[in-house]
N, C-alpha and C positions, 0 to 999 in steps of 0.2 A: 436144503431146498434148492433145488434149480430152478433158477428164477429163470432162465433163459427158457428150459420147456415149459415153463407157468404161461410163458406170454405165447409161446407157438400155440398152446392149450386153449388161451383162452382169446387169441387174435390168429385163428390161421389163416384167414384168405387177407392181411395184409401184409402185403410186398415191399411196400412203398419204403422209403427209408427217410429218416432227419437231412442227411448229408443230402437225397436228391432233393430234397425242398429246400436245404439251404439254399444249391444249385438254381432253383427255379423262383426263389423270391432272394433276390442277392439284395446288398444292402443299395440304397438309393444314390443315384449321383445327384448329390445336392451341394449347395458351396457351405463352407467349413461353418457350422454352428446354425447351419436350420435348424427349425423347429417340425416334427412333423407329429399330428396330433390327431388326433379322430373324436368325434361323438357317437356316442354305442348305446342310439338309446332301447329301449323296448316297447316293441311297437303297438303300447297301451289306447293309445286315442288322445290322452292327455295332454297335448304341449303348451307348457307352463314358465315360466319368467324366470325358474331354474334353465332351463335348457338355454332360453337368452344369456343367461349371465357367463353359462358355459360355453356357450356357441362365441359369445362377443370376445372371452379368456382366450382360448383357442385360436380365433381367428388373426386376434392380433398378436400373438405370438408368432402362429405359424408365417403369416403375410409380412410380417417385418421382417423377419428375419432368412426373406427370399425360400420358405420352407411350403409343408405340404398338408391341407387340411383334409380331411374323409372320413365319410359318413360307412360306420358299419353295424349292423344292421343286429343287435342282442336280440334273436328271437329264439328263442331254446325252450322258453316257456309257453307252449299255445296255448295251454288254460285260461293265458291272461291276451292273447292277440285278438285286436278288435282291426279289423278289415279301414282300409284305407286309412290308418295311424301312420306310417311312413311318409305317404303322399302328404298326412297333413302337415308333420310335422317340417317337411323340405319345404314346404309353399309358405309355412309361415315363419322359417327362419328366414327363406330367402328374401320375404319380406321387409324383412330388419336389415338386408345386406351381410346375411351369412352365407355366402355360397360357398360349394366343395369342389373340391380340384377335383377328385376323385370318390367313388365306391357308388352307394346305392343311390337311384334316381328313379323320378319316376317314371321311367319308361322300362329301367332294367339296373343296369349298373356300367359302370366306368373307368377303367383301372386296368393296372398290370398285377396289382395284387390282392385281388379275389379269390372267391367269392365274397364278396362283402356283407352275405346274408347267415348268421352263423349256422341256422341250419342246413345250409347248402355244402357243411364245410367238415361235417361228422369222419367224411374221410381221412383226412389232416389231423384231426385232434385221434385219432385212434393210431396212426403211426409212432403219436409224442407217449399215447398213453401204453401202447406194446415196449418203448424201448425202457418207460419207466418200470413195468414190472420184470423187463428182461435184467434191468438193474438192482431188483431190491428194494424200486422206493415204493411203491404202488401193488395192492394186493386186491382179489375178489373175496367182498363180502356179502353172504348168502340169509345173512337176519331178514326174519320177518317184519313185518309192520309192527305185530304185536310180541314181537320181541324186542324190539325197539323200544316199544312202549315202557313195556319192564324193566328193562335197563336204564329207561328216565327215571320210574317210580321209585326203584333201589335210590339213587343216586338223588331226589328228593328227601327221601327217608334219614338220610344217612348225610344231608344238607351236603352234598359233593357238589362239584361244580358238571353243567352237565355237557353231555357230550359223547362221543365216541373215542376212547380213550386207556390205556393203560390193561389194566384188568376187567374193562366193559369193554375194548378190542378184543371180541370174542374168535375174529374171525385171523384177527393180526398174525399170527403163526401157528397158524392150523398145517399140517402136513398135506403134501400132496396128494395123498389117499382120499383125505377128507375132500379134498377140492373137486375130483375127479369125482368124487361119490355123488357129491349134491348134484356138478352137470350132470352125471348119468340119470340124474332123478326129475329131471328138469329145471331145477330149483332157478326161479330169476337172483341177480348177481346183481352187483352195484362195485362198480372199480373204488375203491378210496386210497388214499395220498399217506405212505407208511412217517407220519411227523416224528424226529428225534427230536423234539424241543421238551422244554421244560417251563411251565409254569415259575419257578424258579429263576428264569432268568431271566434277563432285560435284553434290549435289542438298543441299539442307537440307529437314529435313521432322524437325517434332515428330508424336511418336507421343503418346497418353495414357496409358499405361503403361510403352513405355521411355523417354520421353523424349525429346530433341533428337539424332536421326541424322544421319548426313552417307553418304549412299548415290550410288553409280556409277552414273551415267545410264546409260539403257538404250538399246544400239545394235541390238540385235537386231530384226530386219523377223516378228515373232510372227504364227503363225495369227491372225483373226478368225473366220473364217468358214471349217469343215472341205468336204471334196469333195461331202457329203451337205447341205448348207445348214447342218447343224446350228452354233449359234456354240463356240466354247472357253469356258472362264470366267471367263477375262481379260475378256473381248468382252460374255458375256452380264452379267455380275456390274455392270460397268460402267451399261451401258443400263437394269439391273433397278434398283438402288440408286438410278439418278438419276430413272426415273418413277414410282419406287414411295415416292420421297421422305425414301430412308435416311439420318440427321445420322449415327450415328455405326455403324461397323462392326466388329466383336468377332468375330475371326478366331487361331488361331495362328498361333505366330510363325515355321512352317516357311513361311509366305506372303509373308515379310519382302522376301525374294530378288522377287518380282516384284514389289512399290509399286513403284519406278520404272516399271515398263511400265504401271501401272495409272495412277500420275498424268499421264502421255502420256496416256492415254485418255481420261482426263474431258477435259482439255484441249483435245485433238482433237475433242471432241465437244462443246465448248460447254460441258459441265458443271459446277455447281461440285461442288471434291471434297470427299467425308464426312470426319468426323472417324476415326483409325483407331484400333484397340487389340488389341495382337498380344498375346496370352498366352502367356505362358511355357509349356512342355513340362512334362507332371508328372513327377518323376522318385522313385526310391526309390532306400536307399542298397543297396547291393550288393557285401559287406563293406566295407571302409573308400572305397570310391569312390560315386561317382552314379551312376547312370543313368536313361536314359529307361523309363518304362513300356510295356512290350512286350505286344500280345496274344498271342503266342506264347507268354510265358514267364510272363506274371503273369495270373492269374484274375482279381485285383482290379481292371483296366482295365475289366472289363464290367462295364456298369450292374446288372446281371442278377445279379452276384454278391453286393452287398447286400440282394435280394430272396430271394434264397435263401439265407443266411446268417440274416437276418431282424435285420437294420437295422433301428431303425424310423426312418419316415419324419423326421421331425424330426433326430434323430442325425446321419445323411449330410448333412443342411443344414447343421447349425449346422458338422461338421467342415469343410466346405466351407469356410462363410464363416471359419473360422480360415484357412484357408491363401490366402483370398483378402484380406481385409482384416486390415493388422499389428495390429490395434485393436480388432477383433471381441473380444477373451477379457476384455480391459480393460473394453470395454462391459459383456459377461454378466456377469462378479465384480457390478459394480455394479448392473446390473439382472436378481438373477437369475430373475424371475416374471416378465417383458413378454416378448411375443411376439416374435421375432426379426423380424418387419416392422418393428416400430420404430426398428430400426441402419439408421443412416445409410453407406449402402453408398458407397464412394471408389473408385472406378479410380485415384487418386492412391495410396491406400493399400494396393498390387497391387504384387507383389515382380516386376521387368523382368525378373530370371534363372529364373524359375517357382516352380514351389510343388515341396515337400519332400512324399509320402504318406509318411503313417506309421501304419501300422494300430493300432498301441497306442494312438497318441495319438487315432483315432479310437473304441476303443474305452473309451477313460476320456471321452472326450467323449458316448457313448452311455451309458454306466454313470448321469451326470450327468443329463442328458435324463430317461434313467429313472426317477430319482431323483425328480425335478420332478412326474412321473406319478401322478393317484391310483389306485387300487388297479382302478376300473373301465378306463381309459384303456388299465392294460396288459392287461388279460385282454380285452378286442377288440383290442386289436395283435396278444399271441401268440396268439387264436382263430383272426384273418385269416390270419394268417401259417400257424397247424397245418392248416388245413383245406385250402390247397393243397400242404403239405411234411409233415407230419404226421397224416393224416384221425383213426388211433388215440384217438392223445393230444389232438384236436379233440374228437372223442366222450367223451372221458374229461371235459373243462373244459365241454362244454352240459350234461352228465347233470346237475348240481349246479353252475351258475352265481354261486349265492350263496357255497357253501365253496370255489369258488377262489378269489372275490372277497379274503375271506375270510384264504387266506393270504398273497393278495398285497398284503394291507392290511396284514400283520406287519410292522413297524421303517418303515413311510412315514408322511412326513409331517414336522414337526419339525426344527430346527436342522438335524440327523444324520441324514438317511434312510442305512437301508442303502442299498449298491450291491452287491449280488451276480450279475447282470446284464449284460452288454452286447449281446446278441442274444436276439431270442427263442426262437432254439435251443437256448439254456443255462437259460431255465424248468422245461423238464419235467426234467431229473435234479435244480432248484434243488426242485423240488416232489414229487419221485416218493415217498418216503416217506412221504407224504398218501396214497396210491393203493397199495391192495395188488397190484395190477395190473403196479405200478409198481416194487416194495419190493424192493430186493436188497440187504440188510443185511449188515454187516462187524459182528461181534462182539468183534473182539480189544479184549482188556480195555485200560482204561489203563494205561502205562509203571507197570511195580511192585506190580501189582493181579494176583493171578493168578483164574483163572477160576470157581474155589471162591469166593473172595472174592466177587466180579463177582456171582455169584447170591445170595451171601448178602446183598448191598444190595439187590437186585433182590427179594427175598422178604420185606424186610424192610417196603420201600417198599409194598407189595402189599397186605400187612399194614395198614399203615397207611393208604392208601383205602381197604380195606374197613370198618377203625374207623371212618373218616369216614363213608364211607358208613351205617354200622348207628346213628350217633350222630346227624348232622346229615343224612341224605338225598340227600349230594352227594358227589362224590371230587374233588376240585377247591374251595381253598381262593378266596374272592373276590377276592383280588390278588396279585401276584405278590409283593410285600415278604411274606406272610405265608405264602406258598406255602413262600419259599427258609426262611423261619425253621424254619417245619417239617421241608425237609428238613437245616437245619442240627442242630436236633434227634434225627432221624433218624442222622444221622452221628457224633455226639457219644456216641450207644446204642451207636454197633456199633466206638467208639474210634479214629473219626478227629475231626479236630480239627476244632469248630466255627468260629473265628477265624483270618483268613490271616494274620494278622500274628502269633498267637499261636505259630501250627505254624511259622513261620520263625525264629522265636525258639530254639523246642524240637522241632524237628522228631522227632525220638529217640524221643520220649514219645507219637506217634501214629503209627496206621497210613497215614495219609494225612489228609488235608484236605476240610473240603468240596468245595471242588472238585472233589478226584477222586469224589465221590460222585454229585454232580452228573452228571459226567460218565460215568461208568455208567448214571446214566439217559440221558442223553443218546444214548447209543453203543446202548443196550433196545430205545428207543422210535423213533428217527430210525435208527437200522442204521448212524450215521457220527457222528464226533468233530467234525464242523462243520454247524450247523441255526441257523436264527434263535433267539431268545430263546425259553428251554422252555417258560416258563410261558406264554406265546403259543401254541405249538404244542399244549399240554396243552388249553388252552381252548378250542381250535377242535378236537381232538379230541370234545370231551370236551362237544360243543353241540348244537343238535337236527336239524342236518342226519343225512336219513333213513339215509345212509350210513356214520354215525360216530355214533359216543354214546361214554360211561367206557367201553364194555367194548372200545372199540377200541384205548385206549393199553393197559390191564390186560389185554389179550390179545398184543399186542406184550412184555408184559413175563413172561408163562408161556410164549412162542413164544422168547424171545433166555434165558431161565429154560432151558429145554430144550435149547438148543442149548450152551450151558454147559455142560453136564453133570446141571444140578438132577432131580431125582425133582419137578416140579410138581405131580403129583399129591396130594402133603402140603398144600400151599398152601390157605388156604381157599377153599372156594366161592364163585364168585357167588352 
């Protein structure tokens, strides 16, 4: 056979040669031991918490290591391209703080080595595929579909393993008579990849995440090149990686099963081959077993579901990098204020059986995040977040920007932030009792307190801001130590016990304890038995924001006064 006129045969109008595209994608000036890595995804519609764990893999490889990250664009398949799938997929990596130095964007693309769209790039992959069958690796095969067929059904039959291969390589070393016959007849043609491997042998090949594999050569004669020129991704991924200058490759690990046809390929082609790193499949548990995360069956798979949920951005990283590196939590313990760019990200320290999702565990890692937050940081997280998922309650937090500031500056800061928190869907009921708007108050008294009681502290308390008020000008003592004394005072009047340790001594001898008094106010003014610290809530009450003054808590307390049963009316005046 002359392989050389095979390929004039069946590539005459390419010219172009390997050595001028050497020339025109030369290798990168980067300093010694970058990383330069790309995401290839297919521009299905779907972006999913895989493409996160890829994106975040990549990024911190390439950016540490002063290297080069780009986005190229696996579209070869239209059967499966769903229309603005690229643009979603950049908007909402970028969202996460994945951005590309380089390739596809959405405006066009970015680069010195493009095309970044693989089908824009059929020219390039038909140069790699003329010199392979000017070589001998690479032949045209002319089987039908339903020949194909019958070549499965034999191979079925006969329990063979199945595939394109050996003596079902019908078309493997057909003479050039035959080849020339079928084009003269018009026959469609499909390029495939001439494999000398053998089933029989093993391969060794270290992976950067699982490790030292021992993999089954690949005997199968694989498409290159489909009937329509278009290449497969075996074919293309190969050619793209080697002129676009890819070191290392960050792929899942359902792509394991083909590395052997793919180090065939570089091979075949001259190239040297990238480093790889197959990630493990996410999985959840699903009562006491694993499994893989399905978009069928789990929400959480789609990136989209922490946007709407209202994750914030940080949160979804840091959970991230726990499940990606064993050492991430050990890090933050120790550094818990440096920006997570400063963790030294390991593919070494990447679990080879995958990572475990755990939404709890992402949600106490979001609580934490929060935590760290000052009080400005979250009220633009949950504004951004209300104003595409909430418009209401967005309008509710711009009318008066300072008093939600305000209350979301209550218990942050300090050794102890609260964490009440872990999306910013759960602010507005954490805040709604600020907002009459908002207010849907539970009155039941506390456990042993009946509702006669409940008013009678409530009227008592009422009484006593308006002494404050008629004496000192204010209803609201300067701190909270002198607030609670007061109303330890207050309770000791109306013969519950001023001292916890006192009433646990003698319980018998009091109708309850401060506490429970406390907590009457508490249940008045907040509508609920759980609020941040009162005298907090009393003071941002109770400040100059135009929507709230004293008469705001002192009208919650003649509003929850009536709803008890009380005649308010007796109460004095404002």
């Amino acid at each position: 056979m002359d392989y050389k006129a095979l390929s004039e045969l069946l590539f005459p109008d390419v010219t172009n040669t390997p050595e001028a595209l050497e020339e025109q994608y030369p290798p990168r000036d980067l300093p010694e031991g970058a990383v330069v890595s790309r995401m290839g995804p297919s521009p299905t519609g779907f972006v999913h918490l895989g493409n996160l764990v890829q994106g975040i893999t990549s990024e911190r490889m390439c950016h540490q290591s002063g290297g080069t990250l780009f986005l190229r664009v696996e579209d070869t398949d239209s059967k499966r391209e769903v229309p603005g799938a690229i643009e979603s997929l950049i908007r909402g990596l970028a969202h996460y703080g994945i951005n590309f130095d380089e390739g596809a964007t959405i405006d066009g693309e970015k680069g010195a080595y493009g095309p970044y769209k693989q089908s824009r790039r059929a020219h390039i992959y038909h140069v790699y595929a003329k010199k392979l069958v000017a070589e001998g690796k690479a032949y045209p095969c002319f089987c039908t579909e339903e020949e194909l067929q019958e070549i499965h059904a034999r191979q079925e039959a006969a329990k063979e393993n199945f595939g394109y291969y050996g003596k079902y390589a019908v078309w493997r070393d057909r003479p050039m008579e035959d080849i020339k016959a079928a084009l003269a007849e018009g026959k469609e043609w499909v390029l495939r990849f001439r494999s000398e491997g053998s089933i029989e042998h093993k391969i060794k090949f270290t992976d950067l995440i699982k490790g030292p594999l021992e993999l089954t050569e690949n005997d199968i004669d694989h498409v290159l090149l489909k009937s329509d020129g278009i290449p497969t991704y075996h074919f293309a991924h190969a050619v793209d990686d080697h002129l676009m200058r890819t070191t290392h490759v960050v792929r899942g690990d359902e792509w394991l099963p083909s590395l052997p046809l793919h180090i065939q390929l570089f091979s075949a082609l001259g190239f040297k081959l990238p480093k790889y790193l197959h990630v493990g499949t996410l999985q959840k548990m699903d009562g006491a077993s694993k499994r893989k995360l399905s978009k069928r069956k789990d929400p959480e798979l789609a990136l989209s579901f922490y946007r709407e949920q209202g994750y914030p951005v940080p949160s979804v990283y840091e959970y991230i990098m726990t499940i990606l590196n064993s050492n991430f939590e050990d890090w933050r313990r120790a550094n818990p204020t440096a920006p997570v760019g400063d963790f030294k990200f390991s593919p070494k320290k990447m679990n080879p059986a995958g990572s475990l999702f755990d939404e709890d565990k992402l949600r106490d890692v979001s609580k934490e995040v929060i935590s760290r937050m000052t009080a400005a940081e979250v009220y633009d997280g949950v504004l951004d977040w209300a104003k595409e998922y909430d418009p209401d309650f967005a309008a509710l937090l711009e009318r008066s920007p300072d008093y939600a500031r305000a209350i979301l500056a209550i218990g942050r800061g300090g050794k102890k932030p609260r964490k009440d928190f872990a999306v910013w869907s759960e602010v507005k009921p954490y805040m709604s009792f600020f907002y009459e708007e908002l207010f849907e108050p539970d009155y039941t008294p506390p456990e042993g307190m009946t509702p006669e009681e409940m008013a009678n502290i409530l009227r008592a308390y009422y009484r006593q801001r308006m002494q404050m008020w008629h004496e000192k000008h204010t209803m609201l003592e300067p701190d909270g130590n002198e607030w609670f004394e007061n109303v330890k005072a207050l309770a000791e009047s109306l013969g519950y016990c001023p001292d916890t340790k006192l009433y646990r001594q003698e319980p018998e001898k009091w109708k309850g304890s401060a506490g429970d008094v406390s907590m009457a106010l508490r249940i008045a003014i907040c509508g609920r038995r759980q609020s941040p610290d009162m005298y907090s809530v009393l003071k941002i009450m109770d400040g100059d924001d135009p929507d709230v003054s004293g008469d705001f808590f002192m009208g919650r307390l003649e509003r929850a006064g009536a709803a008890l049963g009380a005649d308010t009316s007796e109460w004095n005046s404002r």
